[in-house]
py3Dmol code that shows the C-alpha trace and the ligand (Angstrom):
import py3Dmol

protein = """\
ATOM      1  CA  UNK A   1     126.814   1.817 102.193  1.00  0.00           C
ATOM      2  CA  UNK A   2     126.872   4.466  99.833  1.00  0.00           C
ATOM      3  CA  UNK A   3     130.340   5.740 100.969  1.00  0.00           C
ATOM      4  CA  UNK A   4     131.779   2.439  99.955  1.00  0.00           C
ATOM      5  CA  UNK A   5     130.466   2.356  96.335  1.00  0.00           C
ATOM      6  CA  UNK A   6     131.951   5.702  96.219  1.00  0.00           C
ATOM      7  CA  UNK A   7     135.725   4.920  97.254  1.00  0.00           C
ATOM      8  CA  UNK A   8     135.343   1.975  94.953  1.00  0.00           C
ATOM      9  CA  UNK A   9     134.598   3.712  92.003  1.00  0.00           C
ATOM     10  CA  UNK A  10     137.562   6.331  92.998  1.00  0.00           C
ATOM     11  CA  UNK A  11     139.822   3.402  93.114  1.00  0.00           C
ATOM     12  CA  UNK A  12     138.588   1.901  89.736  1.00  0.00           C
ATOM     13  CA  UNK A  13     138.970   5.082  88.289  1.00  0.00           C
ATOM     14  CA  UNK A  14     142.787   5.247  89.683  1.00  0.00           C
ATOM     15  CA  UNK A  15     143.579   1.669  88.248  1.00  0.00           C
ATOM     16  CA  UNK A  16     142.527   2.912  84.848  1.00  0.00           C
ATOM     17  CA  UNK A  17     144.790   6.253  84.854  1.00  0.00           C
ATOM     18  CA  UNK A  18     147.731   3.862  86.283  1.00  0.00           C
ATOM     19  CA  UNK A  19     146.777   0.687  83.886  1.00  0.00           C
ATOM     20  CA  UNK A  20     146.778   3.392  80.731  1.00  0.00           C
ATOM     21  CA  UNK A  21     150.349   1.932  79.951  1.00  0.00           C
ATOM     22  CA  UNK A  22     149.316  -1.652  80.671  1.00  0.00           C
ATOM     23  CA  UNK A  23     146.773  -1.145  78.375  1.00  0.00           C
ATOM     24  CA  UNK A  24     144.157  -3.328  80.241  1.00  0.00           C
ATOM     25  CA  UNK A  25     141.060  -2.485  79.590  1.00  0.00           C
ATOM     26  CA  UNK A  26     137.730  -4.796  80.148  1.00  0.00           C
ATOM     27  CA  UNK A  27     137.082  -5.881  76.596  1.00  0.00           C
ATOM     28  CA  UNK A  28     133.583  -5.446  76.721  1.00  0.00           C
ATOM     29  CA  UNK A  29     134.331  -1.494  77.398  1.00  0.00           C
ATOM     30  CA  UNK A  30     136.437  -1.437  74.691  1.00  0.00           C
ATOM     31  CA  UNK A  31     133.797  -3.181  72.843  1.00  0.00           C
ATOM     32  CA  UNK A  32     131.343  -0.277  73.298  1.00  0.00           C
ATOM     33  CA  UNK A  33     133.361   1.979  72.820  1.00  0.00           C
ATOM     34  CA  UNK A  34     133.380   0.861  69.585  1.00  0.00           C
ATOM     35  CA  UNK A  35     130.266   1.060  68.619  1.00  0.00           C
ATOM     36  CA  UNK A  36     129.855   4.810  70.076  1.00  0.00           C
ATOM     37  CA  UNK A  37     132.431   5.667  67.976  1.00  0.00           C
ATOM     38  CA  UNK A  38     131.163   4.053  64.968  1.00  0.00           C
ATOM     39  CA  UNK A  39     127.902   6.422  65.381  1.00  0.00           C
ATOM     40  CA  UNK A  40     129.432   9.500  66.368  1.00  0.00           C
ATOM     41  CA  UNK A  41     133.103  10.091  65.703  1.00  0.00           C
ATOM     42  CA  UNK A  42     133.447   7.802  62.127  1.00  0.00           C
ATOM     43  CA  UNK A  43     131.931  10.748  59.624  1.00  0.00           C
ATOM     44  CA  UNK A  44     134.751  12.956  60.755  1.00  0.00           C
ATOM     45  CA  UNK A  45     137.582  10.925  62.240  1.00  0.00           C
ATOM     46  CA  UNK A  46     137.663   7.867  59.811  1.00  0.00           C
ATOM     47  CA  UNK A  47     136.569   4.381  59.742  1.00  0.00           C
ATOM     48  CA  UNK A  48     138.709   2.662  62.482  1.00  0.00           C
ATOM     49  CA  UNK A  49     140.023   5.858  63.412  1.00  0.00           C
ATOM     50  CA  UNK A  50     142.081   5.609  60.114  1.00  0.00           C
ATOM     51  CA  UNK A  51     142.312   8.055  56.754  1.00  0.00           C
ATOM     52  CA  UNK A  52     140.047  10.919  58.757  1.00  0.00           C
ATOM     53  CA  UNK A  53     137.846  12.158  56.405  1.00  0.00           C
ATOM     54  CA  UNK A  54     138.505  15.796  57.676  1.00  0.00           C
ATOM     55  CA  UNK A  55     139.056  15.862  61.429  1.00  0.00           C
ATOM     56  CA  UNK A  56     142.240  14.637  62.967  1.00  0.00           C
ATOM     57  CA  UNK A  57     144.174  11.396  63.148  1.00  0.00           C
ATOM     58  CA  UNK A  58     143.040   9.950  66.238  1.00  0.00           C
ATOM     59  CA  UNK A  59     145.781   7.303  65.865  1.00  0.00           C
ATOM     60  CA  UNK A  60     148.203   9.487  66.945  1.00  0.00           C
ATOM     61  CA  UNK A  61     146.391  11.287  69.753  1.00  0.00           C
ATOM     62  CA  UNK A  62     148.956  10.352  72.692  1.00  0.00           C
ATOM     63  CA  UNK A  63     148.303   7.504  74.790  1.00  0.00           C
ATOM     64  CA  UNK A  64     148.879   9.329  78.363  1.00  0.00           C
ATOM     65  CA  UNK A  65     146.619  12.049  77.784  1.00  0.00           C
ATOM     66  CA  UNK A  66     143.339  11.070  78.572  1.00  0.00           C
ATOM     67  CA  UNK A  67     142.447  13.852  80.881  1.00  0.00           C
ATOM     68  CA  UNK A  68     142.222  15.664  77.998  1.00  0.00           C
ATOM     69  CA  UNK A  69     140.757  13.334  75.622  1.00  0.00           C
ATOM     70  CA  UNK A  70     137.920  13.333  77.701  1.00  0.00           C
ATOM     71  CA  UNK A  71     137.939  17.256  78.259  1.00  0.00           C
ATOM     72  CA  UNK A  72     138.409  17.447  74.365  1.00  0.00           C
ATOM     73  CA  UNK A  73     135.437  15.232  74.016  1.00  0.00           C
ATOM     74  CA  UNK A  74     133.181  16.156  76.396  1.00  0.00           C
ATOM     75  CA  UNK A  75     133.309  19.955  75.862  1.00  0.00           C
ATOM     76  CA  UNK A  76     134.543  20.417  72.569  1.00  0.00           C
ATOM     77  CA  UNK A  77     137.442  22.013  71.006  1.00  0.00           C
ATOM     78  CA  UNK A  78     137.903  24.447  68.220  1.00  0.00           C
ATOM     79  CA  UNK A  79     136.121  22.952  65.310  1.00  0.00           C
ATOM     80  CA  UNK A  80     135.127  19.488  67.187  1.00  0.00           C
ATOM     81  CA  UNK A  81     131.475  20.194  68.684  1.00  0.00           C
ATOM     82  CA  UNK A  82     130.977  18.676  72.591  1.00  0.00           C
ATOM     83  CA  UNK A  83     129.857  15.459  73.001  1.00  0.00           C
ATOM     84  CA  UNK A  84     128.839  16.058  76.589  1.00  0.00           C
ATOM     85  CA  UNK A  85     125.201  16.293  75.891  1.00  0.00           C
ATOM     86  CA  UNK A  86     125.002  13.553  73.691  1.00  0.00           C
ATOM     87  CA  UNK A  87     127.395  10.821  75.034  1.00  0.00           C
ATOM     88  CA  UNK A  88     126.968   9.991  78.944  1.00  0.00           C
ATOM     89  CA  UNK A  89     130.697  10.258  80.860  1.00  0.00           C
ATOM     90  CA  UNK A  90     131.195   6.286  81.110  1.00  0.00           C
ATOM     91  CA  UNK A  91     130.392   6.794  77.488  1.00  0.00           C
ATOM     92  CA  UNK A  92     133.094   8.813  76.679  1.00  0.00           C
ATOM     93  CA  UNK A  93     135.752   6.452  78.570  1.00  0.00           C
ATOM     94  CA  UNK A  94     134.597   3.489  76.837  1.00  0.00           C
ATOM     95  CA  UNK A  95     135.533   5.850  73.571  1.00  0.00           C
ATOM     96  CA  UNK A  96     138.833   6.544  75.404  1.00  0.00           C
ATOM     97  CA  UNK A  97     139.210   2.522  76.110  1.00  0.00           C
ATOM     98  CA  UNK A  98     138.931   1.670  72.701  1.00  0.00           C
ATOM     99  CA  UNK A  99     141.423   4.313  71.440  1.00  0.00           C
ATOM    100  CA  UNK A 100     143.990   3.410  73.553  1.00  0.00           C
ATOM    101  CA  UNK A 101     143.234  -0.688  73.584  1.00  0.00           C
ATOM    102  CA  UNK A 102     141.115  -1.328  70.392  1.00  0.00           C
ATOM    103  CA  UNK A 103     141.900  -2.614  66.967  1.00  0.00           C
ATOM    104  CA  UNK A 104     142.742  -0.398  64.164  1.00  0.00           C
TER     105      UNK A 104
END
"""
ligand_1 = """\
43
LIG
C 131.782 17.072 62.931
C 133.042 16.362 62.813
C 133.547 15.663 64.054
C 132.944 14.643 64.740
C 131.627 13.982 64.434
C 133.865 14.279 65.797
N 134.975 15.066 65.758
Fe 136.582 14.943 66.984
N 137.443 16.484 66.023
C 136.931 17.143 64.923
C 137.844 18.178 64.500
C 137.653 19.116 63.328
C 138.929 18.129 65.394
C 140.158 19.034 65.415
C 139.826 20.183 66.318
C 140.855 21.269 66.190
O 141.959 21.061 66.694
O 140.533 22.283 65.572
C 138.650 17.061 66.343
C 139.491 16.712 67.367
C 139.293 15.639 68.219
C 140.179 15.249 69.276
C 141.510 15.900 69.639
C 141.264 16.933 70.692
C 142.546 17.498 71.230
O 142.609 17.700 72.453
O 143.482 17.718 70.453
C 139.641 14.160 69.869
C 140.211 13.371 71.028
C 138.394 13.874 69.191
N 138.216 14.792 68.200
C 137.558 12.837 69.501
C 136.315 12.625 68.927
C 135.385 11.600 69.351
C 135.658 10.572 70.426
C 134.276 11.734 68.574
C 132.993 10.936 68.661
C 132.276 11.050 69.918
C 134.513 12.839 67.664
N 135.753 13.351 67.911
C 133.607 13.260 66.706
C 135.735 16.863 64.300
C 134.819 15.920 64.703
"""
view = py3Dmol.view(width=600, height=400)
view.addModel(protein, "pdb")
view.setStyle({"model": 0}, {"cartoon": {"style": "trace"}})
view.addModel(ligand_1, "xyz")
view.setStyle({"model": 1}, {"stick": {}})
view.zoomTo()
view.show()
């Protein structure tokens, strides 16, 4: 049942908005995350997401604002180009997994 998959996904995506303070994250997402940022974001944003080359400290992007992290991401901002086109959406919240949940 399609319908079911649906609500279930809904729900998963609601445990992630309320676990952002928990920090829980599946490791394995946070994992990936990784390495999409290692081959997108590093030549701007830093190794590790430390001492950004140019772009912004990503360290210090705030922790309950991942509605727009993943607008940010996915569509740009000022001098950041979109990644929308290049990184798929589960993409992009494995990225936001490992920011808030990875090492650094
Ligand atoms: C070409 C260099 C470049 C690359 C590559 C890049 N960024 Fe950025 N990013 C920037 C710049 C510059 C800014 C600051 C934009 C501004 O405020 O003018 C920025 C800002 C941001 C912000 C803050 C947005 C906000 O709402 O304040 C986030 C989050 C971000 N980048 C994430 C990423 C992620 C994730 C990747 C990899 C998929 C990435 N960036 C790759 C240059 C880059």
């Amino acid at each position: 049942m399609p319908s079911v998959k649906y609500f279930g996904a809904l729900l998963f995506a609601g445990a992630v908005a309320h676990n952002a303070c928990a920090q829980q994250f599946p490791p394995e997402q946070v994992k990936r995350g990784a390495a999409i940022y290692s081959a997108n974001c590093v030549t701007c944003h830093g190794e590790n997401m430390k001492n950004p080359p140019w772009a912004i400290d990503l360290a210090t992007f705030p922790r309950d604002e991942r509605a727009r992290f993943i607008d940010s991401v996915t569509n740009g901002v000022r001098n950041m180009p979109p990644w929308g086109d290049v990184i798929k959406p589960d993409g992009i919240e494995a990225l936001w997994a490992y920011l808030v949940a990875g090492e650094k």
